[in-house]
C-alpha positions in Angstrom: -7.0 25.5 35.1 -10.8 24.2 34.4 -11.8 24.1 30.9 -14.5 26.3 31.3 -11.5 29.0 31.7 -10.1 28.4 28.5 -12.9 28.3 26.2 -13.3 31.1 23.6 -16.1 33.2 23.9 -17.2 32.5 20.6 -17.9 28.8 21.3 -21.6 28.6 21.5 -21.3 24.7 22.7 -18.9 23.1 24.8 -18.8 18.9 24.6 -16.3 16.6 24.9 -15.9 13.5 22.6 -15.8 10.9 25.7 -15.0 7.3 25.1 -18.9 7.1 25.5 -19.6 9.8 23.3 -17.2 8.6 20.3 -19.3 5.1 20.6 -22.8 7.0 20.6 -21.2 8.5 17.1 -20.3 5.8 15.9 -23.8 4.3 16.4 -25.3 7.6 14.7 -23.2 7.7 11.7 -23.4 4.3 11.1 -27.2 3.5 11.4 -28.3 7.0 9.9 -26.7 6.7 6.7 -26.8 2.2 6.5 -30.9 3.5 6.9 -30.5 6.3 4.0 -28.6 4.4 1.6 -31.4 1.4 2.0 -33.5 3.4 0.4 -31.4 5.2 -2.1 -29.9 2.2 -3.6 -33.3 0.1 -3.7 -33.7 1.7 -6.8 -30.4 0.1 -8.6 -31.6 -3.6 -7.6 -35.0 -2.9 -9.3 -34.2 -1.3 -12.0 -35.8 -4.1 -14.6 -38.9 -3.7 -12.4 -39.1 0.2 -12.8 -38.7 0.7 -16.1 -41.2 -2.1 -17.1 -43.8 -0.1 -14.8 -42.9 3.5 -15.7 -40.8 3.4 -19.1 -42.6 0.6 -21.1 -41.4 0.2 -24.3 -41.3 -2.9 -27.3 -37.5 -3.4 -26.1 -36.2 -4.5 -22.9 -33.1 -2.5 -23.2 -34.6 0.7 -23.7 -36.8 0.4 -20.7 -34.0 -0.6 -18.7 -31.7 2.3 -19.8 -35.1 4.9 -18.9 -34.2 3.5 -15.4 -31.0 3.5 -15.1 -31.5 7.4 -16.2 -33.9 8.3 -14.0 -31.5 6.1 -11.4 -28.7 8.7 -12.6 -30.7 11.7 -12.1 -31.1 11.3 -8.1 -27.1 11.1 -8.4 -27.3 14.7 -10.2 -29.1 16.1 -7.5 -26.3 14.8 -5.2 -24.5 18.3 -5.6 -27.7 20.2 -4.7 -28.0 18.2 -1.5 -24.7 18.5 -0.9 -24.8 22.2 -1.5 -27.5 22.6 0.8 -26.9 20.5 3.9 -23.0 21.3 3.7 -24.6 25.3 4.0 -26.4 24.0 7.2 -23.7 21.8 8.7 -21.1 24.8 8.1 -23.6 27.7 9.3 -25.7 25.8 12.3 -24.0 22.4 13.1 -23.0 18.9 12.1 -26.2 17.8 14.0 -29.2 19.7 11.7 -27.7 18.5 8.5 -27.8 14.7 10.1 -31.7 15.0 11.0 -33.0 16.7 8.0 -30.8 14.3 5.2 -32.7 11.1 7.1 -36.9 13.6 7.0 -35.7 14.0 3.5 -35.2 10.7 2.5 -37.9 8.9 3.9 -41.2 9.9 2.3 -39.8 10.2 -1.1 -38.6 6.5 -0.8 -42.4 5.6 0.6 -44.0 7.1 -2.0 -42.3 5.5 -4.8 -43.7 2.4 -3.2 -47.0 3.6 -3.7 -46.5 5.7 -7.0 -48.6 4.0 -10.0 -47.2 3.0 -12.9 -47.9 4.4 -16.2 -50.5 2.1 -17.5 -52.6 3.3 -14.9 -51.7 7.5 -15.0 -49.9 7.6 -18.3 -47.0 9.9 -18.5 -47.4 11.2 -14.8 -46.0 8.3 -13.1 -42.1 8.7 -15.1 -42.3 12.6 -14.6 -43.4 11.7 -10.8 -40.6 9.4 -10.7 -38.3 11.2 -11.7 -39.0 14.0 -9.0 -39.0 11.7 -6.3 -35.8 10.4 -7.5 -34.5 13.5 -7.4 -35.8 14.4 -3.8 -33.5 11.6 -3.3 -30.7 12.6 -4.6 -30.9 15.6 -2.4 -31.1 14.1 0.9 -28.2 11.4 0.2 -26.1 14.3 -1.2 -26.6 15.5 1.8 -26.4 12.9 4.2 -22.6 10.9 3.5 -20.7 13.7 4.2 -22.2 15.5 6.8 -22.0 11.8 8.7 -18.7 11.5 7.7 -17.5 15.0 8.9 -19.1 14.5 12.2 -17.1 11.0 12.7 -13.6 12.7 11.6 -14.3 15.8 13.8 -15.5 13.5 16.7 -11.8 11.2 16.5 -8.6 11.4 18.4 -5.5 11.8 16.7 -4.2 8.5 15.1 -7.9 8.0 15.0 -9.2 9.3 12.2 -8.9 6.9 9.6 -10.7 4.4 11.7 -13.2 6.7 13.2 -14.1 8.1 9.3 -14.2 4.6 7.7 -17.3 4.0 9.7 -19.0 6.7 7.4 -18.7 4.0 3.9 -19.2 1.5 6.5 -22.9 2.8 6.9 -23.4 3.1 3.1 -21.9 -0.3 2.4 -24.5 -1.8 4.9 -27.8 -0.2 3.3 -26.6 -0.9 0.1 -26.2 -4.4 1.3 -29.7 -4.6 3.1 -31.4 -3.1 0.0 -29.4 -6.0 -1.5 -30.7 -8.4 0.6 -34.0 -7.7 0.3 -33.8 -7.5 -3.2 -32.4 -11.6 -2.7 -35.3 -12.2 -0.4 -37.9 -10.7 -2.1 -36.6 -12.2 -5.7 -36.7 -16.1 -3.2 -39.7 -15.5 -1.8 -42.1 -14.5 -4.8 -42.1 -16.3 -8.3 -40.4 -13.9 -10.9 -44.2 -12.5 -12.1 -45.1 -11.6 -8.8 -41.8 -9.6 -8.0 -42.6 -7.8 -11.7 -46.1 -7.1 -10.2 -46.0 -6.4 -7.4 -42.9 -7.6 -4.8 -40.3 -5.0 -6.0 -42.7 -2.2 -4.1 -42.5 -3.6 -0.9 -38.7 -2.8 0.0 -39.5 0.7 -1.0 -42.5 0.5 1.5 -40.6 -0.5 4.2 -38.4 1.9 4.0 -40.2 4.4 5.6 -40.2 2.7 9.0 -36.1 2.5 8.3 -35.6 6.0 7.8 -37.7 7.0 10.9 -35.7 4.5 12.8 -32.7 6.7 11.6 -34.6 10.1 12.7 -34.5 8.4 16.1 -31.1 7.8 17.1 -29.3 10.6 15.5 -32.0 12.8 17.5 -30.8 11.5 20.7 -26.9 10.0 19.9 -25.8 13.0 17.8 -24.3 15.9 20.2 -23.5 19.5 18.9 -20.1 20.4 17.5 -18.8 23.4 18.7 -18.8 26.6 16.4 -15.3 28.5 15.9 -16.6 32.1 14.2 -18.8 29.8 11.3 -18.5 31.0 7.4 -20.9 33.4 7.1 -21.5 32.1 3.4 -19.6 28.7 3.2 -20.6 27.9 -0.6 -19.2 31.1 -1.5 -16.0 30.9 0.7 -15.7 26.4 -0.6 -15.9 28.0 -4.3 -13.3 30.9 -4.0 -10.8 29.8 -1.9 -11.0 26.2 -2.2 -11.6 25.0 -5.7 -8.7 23.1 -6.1 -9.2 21.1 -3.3 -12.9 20.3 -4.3 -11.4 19.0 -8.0 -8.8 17.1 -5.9 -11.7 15.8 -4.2 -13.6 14.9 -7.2 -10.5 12.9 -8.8 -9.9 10.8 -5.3 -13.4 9.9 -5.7 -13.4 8.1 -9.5 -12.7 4.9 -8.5 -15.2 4.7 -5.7 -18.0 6.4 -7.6 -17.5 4.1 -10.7 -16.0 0.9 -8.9 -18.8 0.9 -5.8 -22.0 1.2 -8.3 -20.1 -1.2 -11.0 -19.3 -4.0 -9.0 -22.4 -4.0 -6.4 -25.3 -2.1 -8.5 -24.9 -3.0 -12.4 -23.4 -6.0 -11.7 -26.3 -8.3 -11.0 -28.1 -7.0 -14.4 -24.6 -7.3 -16.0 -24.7 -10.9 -15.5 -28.1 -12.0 -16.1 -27.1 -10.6 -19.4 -23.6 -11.5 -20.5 -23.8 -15.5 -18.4 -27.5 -15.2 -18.3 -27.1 -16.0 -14.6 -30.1 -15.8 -12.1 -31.3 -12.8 -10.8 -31.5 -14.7 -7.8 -28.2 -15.9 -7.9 -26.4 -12.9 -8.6 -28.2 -10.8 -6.1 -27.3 -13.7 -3.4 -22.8 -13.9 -4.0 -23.6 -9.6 -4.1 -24.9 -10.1 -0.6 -22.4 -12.1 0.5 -19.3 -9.8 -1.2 -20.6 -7.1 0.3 -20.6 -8.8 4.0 -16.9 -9.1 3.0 -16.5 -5.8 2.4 -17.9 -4.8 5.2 -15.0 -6.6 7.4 -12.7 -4.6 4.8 -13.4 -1.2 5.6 -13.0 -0.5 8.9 -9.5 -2.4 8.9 -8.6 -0.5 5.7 -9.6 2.9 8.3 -7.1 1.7 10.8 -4.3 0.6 8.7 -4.8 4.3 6.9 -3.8 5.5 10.3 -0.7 3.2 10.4 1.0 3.6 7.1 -0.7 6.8 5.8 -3.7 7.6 3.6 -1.5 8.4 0.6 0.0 4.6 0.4 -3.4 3.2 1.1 -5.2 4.8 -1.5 -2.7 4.7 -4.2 -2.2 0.8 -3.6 -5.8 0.3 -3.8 -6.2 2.4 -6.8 -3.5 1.1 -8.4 -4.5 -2.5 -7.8 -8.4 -1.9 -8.7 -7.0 -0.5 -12.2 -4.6 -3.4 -12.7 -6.9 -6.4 -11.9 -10.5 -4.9 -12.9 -10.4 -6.4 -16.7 -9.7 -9.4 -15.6 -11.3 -10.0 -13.1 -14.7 -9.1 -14.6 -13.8 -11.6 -17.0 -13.4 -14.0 -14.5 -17.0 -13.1 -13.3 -18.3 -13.4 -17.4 -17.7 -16.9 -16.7 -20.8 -17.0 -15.1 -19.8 -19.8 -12.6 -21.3 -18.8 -9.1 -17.3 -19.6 -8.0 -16.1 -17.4 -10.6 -18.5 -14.8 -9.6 -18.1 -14.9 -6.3 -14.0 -14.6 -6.6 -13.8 -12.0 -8.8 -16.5 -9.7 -7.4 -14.8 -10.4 -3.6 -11.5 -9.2 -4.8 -12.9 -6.2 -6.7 -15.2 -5.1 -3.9 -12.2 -5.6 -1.2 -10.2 -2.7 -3.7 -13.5 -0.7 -3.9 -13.5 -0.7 -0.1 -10.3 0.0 0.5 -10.2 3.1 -1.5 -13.8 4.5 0.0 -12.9 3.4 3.7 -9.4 6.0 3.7 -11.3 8.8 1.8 -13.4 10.4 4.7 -10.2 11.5 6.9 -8.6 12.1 3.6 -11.0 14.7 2.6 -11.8 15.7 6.5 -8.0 16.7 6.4 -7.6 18.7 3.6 -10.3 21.2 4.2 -10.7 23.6 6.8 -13.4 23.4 9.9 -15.2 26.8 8.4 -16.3 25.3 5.4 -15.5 21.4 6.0 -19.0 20.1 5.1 -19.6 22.5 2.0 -15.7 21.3 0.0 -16.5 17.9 1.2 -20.6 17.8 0.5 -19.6 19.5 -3.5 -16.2 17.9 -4.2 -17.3 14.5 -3.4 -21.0 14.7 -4.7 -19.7 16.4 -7.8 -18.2 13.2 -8.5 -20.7 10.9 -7.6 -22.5 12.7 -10.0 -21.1 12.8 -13.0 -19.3 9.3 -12.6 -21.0 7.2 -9.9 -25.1 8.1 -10.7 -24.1 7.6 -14.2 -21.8 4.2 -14.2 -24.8 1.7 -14.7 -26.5 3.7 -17.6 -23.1 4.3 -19.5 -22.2 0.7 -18.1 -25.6 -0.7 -20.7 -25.1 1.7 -23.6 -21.0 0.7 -23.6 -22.2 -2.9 -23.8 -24.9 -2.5 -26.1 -23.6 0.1 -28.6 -19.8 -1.8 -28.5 -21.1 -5.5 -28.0 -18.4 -5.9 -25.8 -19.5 -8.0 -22.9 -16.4 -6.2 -21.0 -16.5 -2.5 -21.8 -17.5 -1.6 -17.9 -14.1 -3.3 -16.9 -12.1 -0.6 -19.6 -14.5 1.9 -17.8 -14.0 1.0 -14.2 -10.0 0.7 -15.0 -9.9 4.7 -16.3 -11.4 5.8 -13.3 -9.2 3.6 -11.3 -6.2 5.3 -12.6 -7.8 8.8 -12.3 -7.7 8.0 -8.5 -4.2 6.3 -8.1 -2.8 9.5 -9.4 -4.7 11.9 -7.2 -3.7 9.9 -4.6 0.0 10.2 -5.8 -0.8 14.2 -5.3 -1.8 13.7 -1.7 0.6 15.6 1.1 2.7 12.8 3.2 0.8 14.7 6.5 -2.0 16.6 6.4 -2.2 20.5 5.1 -4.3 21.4 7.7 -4.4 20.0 11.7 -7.9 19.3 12.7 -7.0 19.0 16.3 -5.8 22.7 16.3 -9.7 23.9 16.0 -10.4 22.2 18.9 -7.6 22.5 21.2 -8.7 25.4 23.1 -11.9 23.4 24.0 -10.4 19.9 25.8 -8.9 20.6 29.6 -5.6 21.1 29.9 -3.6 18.8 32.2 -3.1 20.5 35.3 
């Protein structure tokens, strides 16, 4: 029997995940959302710069804590975006919500380059900001999931771990390259220069990355096919699935807090507490993060191997028990002290974001996948990863306790292990079952 024979007539697209196909996903996933989260976390490594520009104020700190508040609100509208493009990936396909997260992206990022500071347009350049930060917000609340559905949906069975690790793969490697070129620019140009002038140009540039995303997910990024979609998924996520979304939201503590303490406050953290570099610190964040990146996708496969539940809750449970001290290994302020103890934390922070895309994938259904994912997990970037820098800098400054973000990053830590504790030893719901009918039979 030909496949054509058994395909429901409900299917409005029939296509395959080939061996070529699954690598022309990969592709797609990964360089779509590496090319969003350039932009998005530009804004973390330049957060001094900002608020200088467009909070000024007699004291540092308050200036940097505007930023790292209007950094927080793009993280707020994560749940809008998520809202939104879930709606679109659930109702027309994986591959609209892909294209329009990357359009949406990319001139808010250019313009923010461009946008003038408020000595020159008073309190219209924070209020224009803020917008644009929220603009955002909406297309990377958008973007992770969607990419990270379509990579899960596109794997074989025993696959999926692997396959869905390449999702925080992406993210990981734009938040590296904004990274980077937050350690070139910072080599390049003398320290007045970059507060002048040099911390626009990333944000510049970024245009030409997100196009360069529009591209290949336009061509690489195939249809998925659509079993009877919800009619009104954010309704349908809501009634019938609200405990999974608050599940959702709990997996996610450690990565939302862990990921934006270790690679986002961290550098500011240290120029404060060891009075180390900027330089320096954005330099050993580069090259923990290249680390991570060779962590992820072996965390995927192993996840695959010995099960999502015992990957997570070992990571969890290690990131809680070694976070205090080793942040107070990095408030040494040695570059070898930094380097080990940031290494070892951004390994556990890896390993917990690399297992969590199959993890969610699997406990939702195909109807309204994108929309539980898209909420649960931006819900909780939200309120705890947007927010981790800014209540990062008030811990330290209204405690005056260099270490408070390790307390903070250890309670999130153990919000996680338990969640993952609560995870089914197999999967509640078989993916492969939606798509059995469409894959030929042997004969």
């Amino acid at each position: 029997m030909t496949a054509s024979a058994i395909v429901p007539a409900h299917v409005h697209t029939q296509e395959f995940r080939t061996p070529n196909a699954a690598r022309r996903g990969i592709v797609a996933g990964v360089v779509g959302n590496m090319l969003e989260w350039y932009d998005f976390a530009l804004f973390g490594f330049f957060a001094r710069q900002i608020g200088t520009h467009f909070f000024p104020a007699g004291d540092p700190t308050v200036s940097l804590l505007a930023a790292f508040g209007t950094f927080a609100a793009g993280f707020l509208m994560r749940p809008v975006g998520g809202a939104l493009f879930g709606w679109v990936g659930d109702r027309f396909g994986r591959k609209p919500a892909l294209i329009g997260s990357v359009l949406a992206m990319a001139i808010p990022s250019f313009l923010i380059g461009l946008l003038p500071g408020a000595a020159r347009i008073g309190v219209a350049a924070p209020v224009l900001l803020i917008l644009l930060r929220m603009l955002q917000g909406v297309a990377v609340g958008g973007e992770y999931m969607a990419s990270a559905v379509f990579l899960v949906e596109g794997a074989e069975p025993g696959r999926r771990g692997f396959m869905g690790s390449w999702g925080p793969f992406g993210a990981s490697a734009g938040t590296l390259l904004g990274s980077a070129a937050g350690a070139i620019v910072n080599a390049v140009l003398p320290p007045e220069a970059v507060m002048a002038y040099g911390w626009r140009i990333p944000f510049l540039a970024g245009l030409l990355v997100a196009l360069g995303g529009f591209g290949i997910r336009k061509h690489y990024v195939e249809r998925v096919p659509h079993l009877a979609p919800a009619k009104a998924p954010l309704i349908e996520a809501f009634a019938a699935h609200w405990r999974t979304m608050v599940h959702l939201i709990a997996l996610a503590a450690a990565i939302s807090v862990g990921f934006y303490t270790v690679f986002v406050y961290s550098s500011i953290w240290l120029q404060q507490v060891a009075g180390v570099p900027a330089n320096t610190a954005l330099t050993i964040n580069t090259v923990a993060m290249v680390l991570l990146l060779i962590a992820v996708p072996l965390a995927g496969a192993a996840s695959d191997r010995l099960g999502r539940r015992r990957v997570m809750s070992w990571a969890a449970g290690g990131l809680a028990l070694l976070a205090y001290p080793l942040m107070a290994l990095m408030a040494q302020g040695r570059p070898a002290s930094i380097f080990g103890g940031q290494v070892v934390l951004g390994v556990l922070v890896g390993l917990t974001g690399a297992t969590l895309p199959a993890v969610m994938a699997e406990l939702a259904p195909w109807r309204v996948r994108c929309t539980v994912l898209s909420v649960g997990y931006n819900l909780s970037l939200a309120l705890l990863g947007g927010t981790t820098p800014i209540v990062a800098e008030w811990l330290v400054t209204r405690t005056h306790f260099s270490l408070a973000p390790a307390v903070y990053l250890t309670i999130a830590a153990l919000i996680s292990f338990v969640a993952a504790l609560r995870l089914p030893s197999t999967p509640r719901h078989r993916m492969t079952k939606e798509f059995q009918a469409l894959r030929p039979r042997a004969r």
